[in-house]
C-alpha positions as CSV (number, residue, x, y, z in Angstrom):
1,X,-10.1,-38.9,13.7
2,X,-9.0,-37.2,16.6
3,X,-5.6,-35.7,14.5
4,X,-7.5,-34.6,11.8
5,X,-9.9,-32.7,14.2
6,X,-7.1,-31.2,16.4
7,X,-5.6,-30.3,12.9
8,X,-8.3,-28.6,11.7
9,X,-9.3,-26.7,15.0
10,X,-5.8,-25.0,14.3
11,X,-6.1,-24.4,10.9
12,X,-8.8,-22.3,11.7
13,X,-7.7,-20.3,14.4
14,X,-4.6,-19.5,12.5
15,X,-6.9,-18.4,9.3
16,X,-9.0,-16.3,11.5
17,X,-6.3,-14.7,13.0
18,X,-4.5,-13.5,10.2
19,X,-7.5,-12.3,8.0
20,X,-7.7,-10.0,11.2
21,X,-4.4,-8.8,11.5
22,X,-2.2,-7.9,7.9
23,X,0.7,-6.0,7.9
24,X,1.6,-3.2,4.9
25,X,3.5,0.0,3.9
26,X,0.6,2.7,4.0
27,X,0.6,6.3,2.7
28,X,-1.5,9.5,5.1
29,X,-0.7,11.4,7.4
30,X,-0.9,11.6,11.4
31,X,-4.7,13.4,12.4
32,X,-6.6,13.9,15.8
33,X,-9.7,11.6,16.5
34,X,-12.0,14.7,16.2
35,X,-11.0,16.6,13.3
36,X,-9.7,12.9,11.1
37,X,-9.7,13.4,7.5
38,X,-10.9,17.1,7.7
39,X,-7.5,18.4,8.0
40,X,-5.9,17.0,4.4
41,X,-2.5,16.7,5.4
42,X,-2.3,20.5,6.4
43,X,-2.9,22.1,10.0
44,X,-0.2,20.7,12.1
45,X,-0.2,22.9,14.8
46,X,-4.4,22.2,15.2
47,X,-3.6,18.4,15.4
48,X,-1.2,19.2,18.1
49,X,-3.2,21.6,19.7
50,X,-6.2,19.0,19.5
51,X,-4.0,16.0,20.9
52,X,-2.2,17.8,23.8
53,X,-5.8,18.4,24.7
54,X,-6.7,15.0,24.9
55,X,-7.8,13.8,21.5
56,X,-5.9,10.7,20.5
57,X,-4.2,11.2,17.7
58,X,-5.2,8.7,14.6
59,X,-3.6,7.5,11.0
60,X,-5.6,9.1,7.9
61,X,-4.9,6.5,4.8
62,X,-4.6,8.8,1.7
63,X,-5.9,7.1,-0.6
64,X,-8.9,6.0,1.0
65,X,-9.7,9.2,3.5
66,X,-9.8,6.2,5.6
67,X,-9.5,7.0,9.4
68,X,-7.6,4.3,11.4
69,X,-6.8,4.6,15.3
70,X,-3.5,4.3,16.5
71,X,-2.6,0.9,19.0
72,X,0.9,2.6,20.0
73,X,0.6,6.6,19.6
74,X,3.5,7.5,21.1
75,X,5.1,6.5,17.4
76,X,4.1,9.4,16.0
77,X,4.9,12.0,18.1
78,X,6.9,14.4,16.0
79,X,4.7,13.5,13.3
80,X,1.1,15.8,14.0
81,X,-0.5,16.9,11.0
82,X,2.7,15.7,9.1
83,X,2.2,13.4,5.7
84,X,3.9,10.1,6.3
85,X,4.3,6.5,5.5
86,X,4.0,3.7,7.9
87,X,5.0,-0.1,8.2
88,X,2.0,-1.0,10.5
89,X,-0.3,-4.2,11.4
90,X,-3.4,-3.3,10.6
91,X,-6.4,-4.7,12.3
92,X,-9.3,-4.1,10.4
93,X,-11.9,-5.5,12.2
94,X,-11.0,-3.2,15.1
95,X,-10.3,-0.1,12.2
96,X,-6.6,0.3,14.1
97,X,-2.8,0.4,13.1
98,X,-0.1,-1.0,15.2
99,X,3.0,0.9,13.7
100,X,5.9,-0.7,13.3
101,X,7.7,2.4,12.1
102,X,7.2,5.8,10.6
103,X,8.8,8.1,8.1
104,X,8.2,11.9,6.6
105,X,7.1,10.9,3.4
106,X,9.1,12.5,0.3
């Protein structure tokens, strides 16, 4: 009785835990946390501005407008206001990205 509770106790921790955290390939492009999906992809040098002032700087998910922030954001510097794609671990309870890596997208 005691296996089958111990077995289930980590069943469910490990479901929990990765319904939380998924990994994918994501199209948007690299925003500040005050202007997000306003800027479209265009307006690089107003991200930059924006961040070197002290925004952080946040993913914007194309097809959604969705605004995700950004666990690790020195991986994009290079990449303000610049369309991208991302290998990240998204959190999604937390509305984050963890990126794994990042590229200009074509």
């Amino acid at each position: 009785m005691k296996r089958i509770f111990v077995f289930a106790a980590v069943a469910l921790t490990f479901a929990a835990f990765s319904a939380q955290a998924s990994a994918a390939r994501i199209v948007g492009w690299i925003s500040d946390s005050m202007c997000g999906a306003k800027h479209a992809g265009t307006g690089a040098a107003c991200v930059k501005k924006c961040v070197e002032g002290g925004m952080a700087p946040v993913f914007v998910d194309s097809a959604q407008k969705a605004v995700w922030k950004i666990d690790n954001p020195d991986a994009v510097k290079g990449y303000y206001g610049a369309k991208v794609v991302i290998h990240a671990t998204a959190d999604d309870a937390a509305k984050s990205v963890h990126i794994d890596s990042i590229e200009a997208a074509k």
